[in-house]
VOGU-3710 file (C-alpha; in Angstrom, 3 decimals, decimal comma):
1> xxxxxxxxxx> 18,606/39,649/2,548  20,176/38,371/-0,789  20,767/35,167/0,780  17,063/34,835/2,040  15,790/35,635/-2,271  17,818/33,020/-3,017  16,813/30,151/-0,640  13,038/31,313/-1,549  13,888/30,935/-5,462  15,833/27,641/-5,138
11> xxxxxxxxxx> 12,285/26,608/-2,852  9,888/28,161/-5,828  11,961/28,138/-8,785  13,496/25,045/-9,523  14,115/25,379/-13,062  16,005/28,662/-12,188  19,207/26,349/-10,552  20,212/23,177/-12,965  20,390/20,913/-9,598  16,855/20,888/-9,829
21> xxxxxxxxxx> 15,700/20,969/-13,464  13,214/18,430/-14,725  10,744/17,524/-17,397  7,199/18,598/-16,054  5,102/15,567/-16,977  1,070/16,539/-17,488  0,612/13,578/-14,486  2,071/16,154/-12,401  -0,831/18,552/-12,020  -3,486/15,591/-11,482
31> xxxxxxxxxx> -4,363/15,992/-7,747  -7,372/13,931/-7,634  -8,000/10,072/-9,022  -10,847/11,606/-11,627  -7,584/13,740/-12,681  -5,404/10,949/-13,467  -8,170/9,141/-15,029  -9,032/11,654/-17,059  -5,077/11,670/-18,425  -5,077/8,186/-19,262
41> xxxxxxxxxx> -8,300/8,028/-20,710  -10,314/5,323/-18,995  -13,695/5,040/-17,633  -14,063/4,293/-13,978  -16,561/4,598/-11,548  -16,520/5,853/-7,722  -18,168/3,277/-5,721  -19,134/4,127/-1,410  -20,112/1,238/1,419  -20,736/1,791/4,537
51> xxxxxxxxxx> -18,450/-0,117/7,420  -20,017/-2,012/10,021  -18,865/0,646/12,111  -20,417/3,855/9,796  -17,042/5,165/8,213  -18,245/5,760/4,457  -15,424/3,880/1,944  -14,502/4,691/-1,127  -13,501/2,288/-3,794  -12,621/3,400/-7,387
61> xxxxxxxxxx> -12,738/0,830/-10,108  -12,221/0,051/-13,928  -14,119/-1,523/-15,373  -12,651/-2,191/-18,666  -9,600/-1,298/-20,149  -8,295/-0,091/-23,095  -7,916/-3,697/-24,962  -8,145/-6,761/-24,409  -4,997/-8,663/-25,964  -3,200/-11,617/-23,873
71> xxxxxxxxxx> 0,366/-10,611/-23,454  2,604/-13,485/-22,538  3,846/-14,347/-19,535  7,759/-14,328/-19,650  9,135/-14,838/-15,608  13,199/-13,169/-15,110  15,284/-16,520/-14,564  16,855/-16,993/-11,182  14,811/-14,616/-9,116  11,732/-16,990/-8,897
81> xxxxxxxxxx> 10,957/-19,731/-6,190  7,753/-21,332/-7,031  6,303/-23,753/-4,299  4,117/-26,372/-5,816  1,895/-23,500/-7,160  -0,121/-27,085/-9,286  -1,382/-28,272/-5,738  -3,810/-25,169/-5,124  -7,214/-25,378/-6,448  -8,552/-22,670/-8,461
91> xxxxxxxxxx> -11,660/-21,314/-7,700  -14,865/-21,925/-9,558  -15,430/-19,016/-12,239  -18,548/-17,192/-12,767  -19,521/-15,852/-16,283  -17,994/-12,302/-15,612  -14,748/-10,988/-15,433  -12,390/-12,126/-12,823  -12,336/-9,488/-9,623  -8,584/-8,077/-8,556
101> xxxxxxxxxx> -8,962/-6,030/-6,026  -5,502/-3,519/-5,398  -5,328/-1,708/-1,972  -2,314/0,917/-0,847  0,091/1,628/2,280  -0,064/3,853/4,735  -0,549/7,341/3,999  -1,762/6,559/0,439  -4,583/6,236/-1,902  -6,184/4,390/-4,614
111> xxxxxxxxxx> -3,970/7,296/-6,478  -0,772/5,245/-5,944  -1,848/2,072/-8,469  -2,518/4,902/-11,299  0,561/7,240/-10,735  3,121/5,957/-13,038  4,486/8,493/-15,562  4,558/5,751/-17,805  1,279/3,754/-18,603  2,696/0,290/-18,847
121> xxxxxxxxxx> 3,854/0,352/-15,472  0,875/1,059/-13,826  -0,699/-2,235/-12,456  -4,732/-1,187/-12,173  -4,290/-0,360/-16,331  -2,140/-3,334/-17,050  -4,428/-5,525/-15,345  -7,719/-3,831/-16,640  -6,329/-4,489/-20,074  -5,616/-7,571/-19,629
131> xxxxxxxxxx> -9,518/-7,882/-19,366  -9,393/-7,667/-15,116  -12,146/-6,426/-13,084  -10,265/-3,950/-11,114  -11,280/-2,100/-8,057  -8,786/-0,144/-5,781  -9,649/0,376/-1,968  -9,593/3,577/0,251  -8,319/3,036/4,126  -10,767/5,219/6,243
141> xxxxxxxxxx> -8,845/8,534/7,128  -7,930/9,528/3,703  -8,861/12,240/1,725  -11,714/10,071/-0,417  -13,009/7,952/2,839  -13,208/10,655/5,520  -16,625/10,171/6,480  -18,989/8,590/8,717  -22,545/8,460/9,517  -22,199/10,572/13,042
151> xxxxxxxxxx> -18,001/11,715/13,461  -16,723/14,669/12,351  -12,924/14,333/10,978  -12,698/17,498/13,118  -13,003/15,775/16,053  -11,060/13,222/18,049  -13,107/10,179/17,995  -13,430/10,064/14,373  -9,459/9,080/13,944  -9,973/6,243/17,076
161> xxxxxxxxxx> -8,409/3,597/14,648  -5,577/1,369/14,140  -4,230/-1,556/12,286  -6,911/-3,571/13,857  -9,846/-1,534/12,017  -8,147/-1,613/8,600  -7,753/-5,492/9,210  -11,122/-6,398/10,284  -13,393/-3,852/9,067  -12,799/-1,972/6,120
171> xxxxxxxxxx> -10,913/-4,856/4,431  -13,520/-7,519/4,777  -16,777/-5,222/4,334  -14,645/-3,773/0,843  -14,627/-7,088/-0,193  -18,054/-7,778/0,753  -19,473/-4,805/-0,886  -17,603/-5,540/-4,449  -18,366/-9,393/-4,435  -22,163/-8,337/-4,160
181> xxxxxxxxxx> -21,609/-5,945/-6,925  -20,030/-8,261/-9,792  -21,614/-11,496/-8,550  -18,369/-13,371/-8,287  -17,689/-16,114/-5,638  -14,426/-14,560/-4,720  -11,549/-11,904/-5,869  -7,744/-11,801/-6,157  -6,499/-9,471/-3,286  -3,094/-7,293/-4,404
191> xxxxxxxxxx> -1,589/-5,181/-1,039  1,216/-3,125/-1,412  3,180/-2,502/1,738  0,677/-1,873/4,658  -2,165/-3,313/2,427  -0,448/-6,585/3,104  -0,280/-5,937/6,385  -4,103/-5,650/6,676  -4,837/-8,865/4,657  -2,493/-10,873/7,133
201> xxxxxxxxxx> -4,604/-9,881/9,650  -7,789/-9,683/8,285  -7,035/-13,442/6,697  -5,232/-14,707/9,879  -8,812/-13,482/12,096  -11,883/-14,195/9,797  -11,242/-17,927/8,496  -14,856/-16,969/6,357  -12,844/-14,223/4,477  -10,446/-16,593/3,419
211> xxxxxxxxxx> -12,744/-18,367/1,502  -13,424/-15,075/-0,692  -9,895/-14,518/-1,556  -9,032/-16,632/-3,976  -4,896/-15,530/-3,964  -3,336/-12,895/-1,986  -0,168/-10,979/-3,109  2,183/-9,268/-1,386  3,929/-6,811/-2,587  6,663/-5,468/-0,078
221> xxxxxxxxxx> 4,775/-6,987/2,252  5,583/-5,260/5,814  4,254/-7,509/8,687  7,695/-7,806/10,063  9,737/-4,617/9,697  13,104/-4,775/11,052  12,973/-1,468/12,298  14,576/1,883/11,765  17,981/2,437/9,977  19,056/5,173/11,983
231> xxxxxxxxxx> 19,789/3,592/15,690  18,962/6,906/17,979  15,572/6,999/16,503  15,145/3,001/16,249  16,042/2,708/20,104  13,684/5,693/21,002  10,934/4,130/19,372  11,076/0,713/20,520  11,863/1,929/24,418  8,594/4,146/24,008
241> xxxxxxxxxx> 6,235/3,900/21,014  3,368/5,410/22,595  5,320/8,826/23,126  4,168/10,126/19,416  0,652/10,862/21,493  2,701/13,356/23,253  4,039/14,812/20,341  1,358/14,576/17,802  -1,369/14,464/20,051  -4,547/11,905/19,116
251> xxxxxxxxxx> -5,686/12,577/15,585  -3,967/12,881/12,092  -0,803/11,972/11,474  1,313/14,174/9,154  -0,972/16,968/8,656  1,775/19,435/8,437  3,172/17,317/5,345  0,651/18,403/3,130  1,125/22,227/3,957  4,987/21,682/2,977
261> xxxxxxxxxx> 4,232/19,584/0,186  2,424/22,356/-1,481  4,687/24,850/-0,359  8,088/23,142/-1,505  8,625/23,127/-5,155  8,415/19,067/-6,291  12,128/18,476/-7,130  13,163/20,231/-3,263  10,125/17,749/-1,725  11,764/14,964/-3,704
271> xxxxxxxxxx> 15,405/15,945/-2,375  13,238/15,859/1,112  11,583/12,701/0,713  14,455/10,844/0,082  16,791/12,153/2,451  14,081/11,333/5,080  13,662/7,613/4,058  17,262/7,469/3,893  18,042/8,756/6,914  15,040/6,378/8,410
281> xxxxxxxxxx> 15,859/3,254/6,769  18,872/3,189/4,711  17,280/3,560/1,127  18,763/4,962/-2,009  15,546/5,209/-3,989  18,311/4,984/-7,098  15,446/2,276/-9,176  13,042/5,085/-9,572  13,715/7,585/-12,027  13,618/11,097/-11,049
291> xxxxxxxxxx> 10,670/11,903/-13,277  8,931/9,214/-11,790  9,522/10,546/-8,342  8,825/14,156/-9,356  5,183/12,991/-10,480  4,639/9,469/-7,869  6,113/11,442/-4,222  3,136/13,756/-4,765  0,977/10,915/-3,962  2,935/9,712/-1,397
301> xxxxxxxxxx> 0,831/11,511/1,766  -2,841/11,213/2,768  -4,166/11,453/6,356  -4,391/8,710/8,910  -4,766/8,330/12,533  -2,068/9,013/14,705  -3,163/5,823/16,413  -1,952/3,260/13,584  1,120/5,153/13,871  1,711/4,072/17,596
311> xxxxxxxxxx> 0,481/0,740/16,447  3,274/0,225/14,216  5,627/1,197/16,686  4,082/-1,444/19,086  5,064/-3,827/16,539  8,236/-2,139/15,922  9,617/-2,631/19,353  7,804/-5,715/20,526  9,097/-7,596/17,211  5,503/-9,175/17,188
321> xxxxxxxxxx> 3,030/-9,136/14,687  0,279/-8,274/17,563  -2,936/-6,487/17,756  -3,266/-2,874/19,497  -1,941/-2,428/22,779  -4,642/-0,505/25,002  -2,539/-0,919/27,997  0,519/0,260/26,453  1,661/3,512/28,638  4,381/5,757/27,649
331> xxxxxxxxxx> 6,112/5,457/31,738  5,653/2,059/32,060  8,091/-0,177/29,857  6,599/-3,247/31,103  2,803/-4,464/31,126  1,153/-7,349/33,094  -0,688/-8,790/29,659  0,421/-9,260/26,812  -1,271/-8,225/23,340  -2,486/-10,739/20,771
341> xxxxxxxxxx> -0,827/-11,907/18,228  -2,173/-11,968/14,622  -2,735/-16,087/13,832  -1,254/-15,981/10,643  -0,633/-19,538/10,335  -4,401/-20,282/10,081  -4,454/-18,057/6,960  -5,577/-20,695/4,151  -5,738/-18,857/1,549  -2,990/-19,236/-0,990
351> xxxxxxxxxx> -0,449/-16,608/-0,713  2,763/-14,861/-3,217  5,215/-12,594/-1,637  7,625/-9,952/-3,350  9,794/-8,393/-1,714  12,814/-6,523/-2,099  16,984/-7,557/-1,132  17,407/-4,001/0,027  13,724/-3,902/1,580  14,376/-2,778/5,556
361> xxxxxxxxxx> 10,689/-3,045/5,913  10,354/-6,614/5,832  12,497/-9,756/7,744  11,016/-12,299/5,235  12,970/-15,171/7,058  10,463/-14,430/9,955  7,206/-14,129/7,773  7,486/-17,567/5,967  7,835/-19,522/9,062  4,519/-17,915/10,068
371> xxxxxxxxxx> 3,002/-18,380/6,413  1,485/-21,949/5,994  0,201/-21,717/2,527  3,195/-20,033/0,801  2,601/-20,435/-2,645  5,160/-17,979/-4,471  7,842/-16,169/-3,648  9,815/-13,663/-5,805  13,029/-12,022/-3,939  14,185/-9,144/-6,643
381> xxxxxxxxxx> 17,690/-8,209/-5,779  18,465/-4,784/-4,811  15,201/-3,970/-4,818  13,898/-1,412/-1,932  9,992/-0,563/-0,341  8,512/1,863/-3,209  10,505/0,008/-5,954  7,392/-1,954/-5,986  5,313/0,903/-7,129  7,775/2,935/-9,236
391> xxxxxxxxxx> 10,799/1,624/-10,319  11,526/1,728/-13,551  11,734/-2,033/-14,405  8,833/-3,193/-12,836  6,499/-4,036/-15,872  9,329/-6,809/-16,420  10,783/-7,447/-12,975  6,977/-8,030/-11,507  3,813/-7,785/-13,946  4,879/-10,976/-16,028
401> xxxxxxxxxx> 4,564/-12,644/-12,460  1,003/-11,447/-10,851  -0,349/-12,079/-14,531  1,005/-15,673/-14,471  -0,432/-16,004/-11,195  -3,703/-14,298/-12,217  -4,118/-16,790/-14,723  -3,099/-19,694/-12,797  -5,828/-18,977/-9,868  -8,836/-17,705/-12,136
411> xxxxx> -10,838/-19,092/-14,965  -11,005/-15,985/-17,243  -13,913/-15,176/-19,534  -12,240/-13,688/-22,895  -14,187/-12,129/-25,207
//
């Protein structure tokens, strides 16, 4: 009995054992995006569109920052390989502000590009200050775009979508819906993880949509994981992706999450979190400071289908970059078709990659021989996956580089 009080204090009661201590930052207790908003005192506005297929998307933008000062570009020596960035064109302006538009992985939010405990660090301010249009995108499923016209999110059919939905629905008609809104001719595009993963698709299948994105950067881009650290769980994946059906069923992925994630004290769900990604693919998380992860881990899990799950495991252990498998059956380990790939050599819009020397996620030798307009690349070494979004250089390790780039493929209107 003594020993079961204790486990339930160490759970509730972190500050009760010093293993667990931490400074409570006020960005802690911000659940929603009007929360965090509110904290770093900036305007924004909450923006819906309808898909072509009747989900209802959210997209949360700023509008204008907090000032409006140039801060110069100064680039980290010997971590940069610039490819004849002089030989793209930039795009015509338009008398408004140029458009960046910032969209999440999987299982986040729009919450993600806000969620840095310190305010430099997060890219939707830096940018917005910098005198940016900025708009953040919601993948249907999560908690701010979980409707549609005639689905329930109770039922089945509503979570019927993959890889191939983010790709070439919600991404283009986003894009659509801001570019009618501000008036400009096109916008820079800014994925992190499995947002890259939808613009290399999206780009690679609607040749139109490339000529609305004027630059696309990828940050930890993840179109051509390597797979899982651990090999018992690698193998079992790539022998049988589809199998998570019979374990998760057909809907939402990682419901259960949530209910621990509110039942766990932060600093135990932080020990969790990283002992899982560890344990999945080799990363130390040791970039990102434990404040950060106390405050940016809470904003690590938002629903999504079950179905893009099994369509990254398709991926996973085909080693192709390919569209959803509908013939793909959990007793049958060979198919008589084979799945599409996405054509991302046809992608013309110009493209910058970051990735990380410690990133599992992504085999970039395989991506740039499938990218033909590779404008940037920036390898930063031991970097891992979420080092991209919290690590506690990255205002000099990255920033300096996407404004650079900013300003190299828009004319900007300064007041």
């Amino acid at each position: 009995m003594v020993e079961c009080l204790i486990y339930v204090l160490i759970l509730f009661h972190p500050s009760l054992f010093p293993w667990t201590s931490y400074t409570v930052n006020p960005l802690q207790h911000a659940a929603t995006f009007k929360d965090m908003m509110k904290y770093w005192k900036y305007d924004y506005e909450e923006h819906f569109t309808e898909t072509r297929d009747h989900y209802v998307l959210c997209i949360h933008r700023i509008p204008q920052g907090r000032k409006n000062t140039k801060i110069d570009c100064i680039i980290e020596s010997g971590t940069t390989i610039v490819n004849h960035i002089n030989d793209f064109k930039k795009p015509t302006n338009h008398n408004g502000k140029p458009v960046v538009l910032l969209y999440h992985g999987l299982t986040l939010t729009s919450e993600v590009w806000v969620s840095n405990i310190k305010h430099r660090r997060n890219l939707a301010l830096y940018l917005s200050d910098q005198g940016y249009d900025v708009w953040m995108g919601n993948a249907r499923g999560n908690k701010y775009s979980q409707s549609h016209l005639t689905k329930d999110p109770k039922d089945a059919d509503f979570w019927q979508f993959s890889i191939n939905e983010f790709a070439m629905i919600d991404m283009p008609d986003t894009i659509d819906y801001i570019l009618k809104v501000t008036g400009a001719p096109s916008l820079t595009y800014i994925g992190f993880s499995q947002g890259t993963t939808q613009a290399f698709a999206g780009l690679s299948m609607d040749l139109e949509l490339n000529k609305t994105v004027n630059l696309f950067i990828a940050l930890a881009p993840a179109a051509t994981p390597k797979g899982f650290s651990h090999p018992l769980f690698d193998g079992f994946i790539k022998a049988a992706p589809t199998v998570i059906y019979s374990l998760l069923g057909r809907k939402v992925f990682l419901k259960p999450v949530l209910f621990w994630q509110s039942v766990f004290s932060p600093a135990l769900f932080v020990k969790i979190i990283d002992a899982a990604v560890g344990f999945l693919f080799g990363w130390h998380c040791q970039n990102i400071d434990i404040e950060q992860k106390i405050v940016g881990y809470q904003h690590l899990f938002s629903l999504t289908s079950v179905k893009s799950i099994v369509h990254w495991f398709q991926i996973i252990g085909s080693g192709r970059f390919q569209m959803y498998d509908e013939g793909s059956s959990f007793f049958t380990q060979t198919v008589d078709h084979l799945p599409p790939k996405f054509p991302i050599k046809q992608i013309t819009t110009p493209i910058a990659v970051f990735y990380g020397s410690d990133d599992t996620l992504v085999d970039f030798d395989v991506l740039k021989n499938e990218l033909s307009h590779l404008a940037y690349v920036k390898n930063v070494h031991g970097w891992e996956h979420m080092d991209f979004l919290w690590a506690s250089n990255l205002e000099k390790m990255v920033f300096p580089d996407i404004l650079m780039l900013l300003e190299h493929f828009n004319f900007k209107t300064r007041g």
